[in-house]
C-alpha positions as CSV (number, residue, x, y, z in Angstrom):
1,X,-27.3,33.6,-27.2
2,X,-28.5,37.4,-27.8
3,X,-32.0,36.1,-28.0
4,X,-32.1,34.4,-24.8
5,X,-30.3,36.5,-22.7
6,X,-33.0,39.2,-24.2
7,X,-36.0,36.4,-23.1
8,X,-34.5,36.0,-19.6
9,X,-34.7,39.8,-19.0
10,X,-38.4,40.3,-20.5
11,X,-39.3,37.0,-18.2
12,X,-37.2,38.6,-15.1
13,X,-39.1,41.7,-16.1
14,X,-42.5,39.7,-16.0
15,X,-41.5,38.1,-12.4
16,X,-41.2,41.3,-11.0
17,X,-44.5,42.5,-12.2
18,X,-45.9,38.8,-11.3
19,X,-44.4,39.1,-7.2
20,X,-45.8,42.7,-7.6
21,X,-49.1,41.6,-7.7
22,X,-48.6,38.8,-5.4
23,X,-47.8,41.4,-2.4
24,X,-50.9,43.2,-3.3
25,X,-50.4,46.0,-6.4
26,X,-53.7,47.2,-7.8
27,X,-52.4,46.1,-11.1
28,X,-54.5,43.1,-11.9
29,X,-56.2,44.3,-14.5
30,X,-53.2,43.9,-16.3
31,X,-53.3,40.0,-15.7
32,X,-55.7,36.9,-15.2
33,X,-58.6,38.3,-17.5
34,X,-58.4,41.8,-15.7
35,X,-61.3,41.3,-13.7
36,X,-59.4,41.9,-10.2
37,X,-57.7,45.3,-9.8
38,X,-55.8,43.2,-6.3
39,X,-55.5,39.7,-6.7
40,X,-57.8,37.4,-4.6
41,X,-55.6,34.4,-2.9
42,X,-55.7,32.1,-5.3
43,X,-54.6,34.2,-8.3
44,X,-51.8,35.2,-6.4
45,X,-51.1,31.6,-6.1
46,X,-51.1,31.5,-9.4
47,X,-48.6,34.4,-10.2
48,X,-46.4,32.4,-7.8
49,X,-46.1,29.4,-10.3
50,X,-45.9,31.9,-12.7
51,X,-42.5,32.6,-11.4
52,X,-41.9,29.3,-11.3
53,X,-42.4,28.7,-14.9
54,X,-40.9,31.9,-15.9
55,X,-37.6,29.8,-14.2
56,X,-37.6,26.8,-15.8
57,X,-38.2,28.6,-19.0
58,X,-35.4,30.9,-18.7
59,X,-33.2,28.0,-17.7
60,X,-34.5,25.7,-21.0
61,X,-33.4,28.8,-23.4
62,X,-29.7,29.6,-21.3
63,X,-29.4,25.7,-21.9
64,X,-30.4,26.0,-25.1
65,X,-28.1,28.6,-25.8
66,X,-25.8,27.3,-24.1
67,X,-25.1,29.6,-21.5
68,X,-25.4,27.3,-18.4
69,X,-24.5,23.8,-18.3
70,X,-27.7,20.9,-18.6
71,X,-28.1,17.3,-17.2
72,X,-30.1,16.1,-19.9
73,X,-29.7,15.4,-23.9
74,X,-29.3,18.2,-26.8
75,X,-32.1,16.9,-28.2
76,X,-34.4,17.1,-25.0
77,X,-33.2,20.4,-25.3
78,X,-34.7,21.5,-28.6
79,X,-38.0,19.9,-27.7
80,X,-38.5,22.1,-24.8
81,X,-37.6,24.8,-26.4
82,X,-40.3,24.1,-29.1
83,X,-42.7,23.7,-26.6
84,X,-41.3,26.6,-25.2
85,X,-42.6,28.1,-28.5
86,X,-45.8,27.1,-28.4
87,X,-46.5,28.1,-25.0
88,X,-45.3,31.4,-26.0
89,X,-47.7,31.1,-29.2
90,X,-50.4,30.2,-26.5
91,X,-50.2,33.1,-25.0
92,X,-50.5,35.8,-27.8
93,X,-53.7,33.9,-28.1
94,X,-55.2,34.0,-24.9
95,X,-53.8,37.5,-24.4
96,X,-55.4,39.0,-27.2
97,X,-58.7,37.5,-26.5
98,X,-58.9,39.1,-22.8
99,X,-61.7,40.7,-21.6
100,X,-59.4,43.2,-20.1
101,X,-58.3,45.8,-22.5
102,X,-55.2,46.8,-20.3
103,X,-54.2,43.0,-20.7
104,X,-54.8,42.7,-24.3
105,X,-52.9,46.1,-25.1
106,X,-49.8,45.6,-22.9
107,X,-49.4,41.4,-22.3
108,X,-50.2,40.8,-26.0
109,X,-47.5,42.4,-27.8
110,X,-44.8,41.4,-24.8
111,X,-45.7,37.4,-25.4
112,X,-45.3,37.8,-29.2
113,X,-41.9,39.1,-28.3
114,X,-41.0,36.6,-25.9
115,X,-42.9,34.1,-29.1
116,X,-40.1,35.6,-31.1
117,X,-37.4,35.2,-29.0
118,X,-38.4,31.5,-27.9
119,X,-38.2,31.0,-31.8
120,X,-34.7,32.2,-32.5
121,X,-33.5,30.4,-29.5
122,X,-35.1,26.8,-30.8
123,X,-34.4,27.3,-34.3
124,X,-30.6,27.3,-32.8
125,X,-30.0,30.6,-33.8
């Protein structure tokens, strides 16, 4: 339960930072590749759905946890929250590969922690 509670609050974190740059903050470079220092339209879409995703998966790790009731099987449960994993995995990846050395040096090491997390949380932990 510690572990997704802890994941919720870096992803809550993450939304902020996510409708930050959505309402215009020069902080781009730490997102998207780094190339925009204000996002054009269409990246700011894309930090919309962000929070969007950043919902569904805090939701999949409280369920998980059990923290808030869910309307589908355990183990539907436990595969989301393995893909949950992955995504997370994903990330450190394409994180640390950025052309943007803010992004690399700040968004890599906070997805390996939510990659962490996302583990504990699916290994039922």
């Amino acid at each position: 339960m510690l572990a997704a509670v802890a994941l919720c609050l870096v992803l809550f974190a993450l939304a902020l930072f996510q409708l930050a740059l959505i309402l215009g903050a020069p902080l781009g470079e730490f997102a998207w590749g780094g190339a925009d220092r204000v996002l054009p339209p269409g990246k700011r879409i894309g930090s919309a759905v962000s929070i969007l995703v950043y919902a569904l998966i805090g939701w999949i790790v409280l369920a998980r946890a059990g923290a808030v009731p869910a309307p589908v099987p355990d183990a539907a449960l436990v595969v989301a929250a393995w893909v949950v994993t992955g995504y997370f995995v994903l990330g450190i990846l394409m994180n640390a590969v950025s052309r943007s050395r803010k992004e690399r040096f700040t968004m890599t090491p906070v997805v390996a922690l939510l990659a962490v997390l996302s583990l504990i949380v699916a290994l039922g932990s």
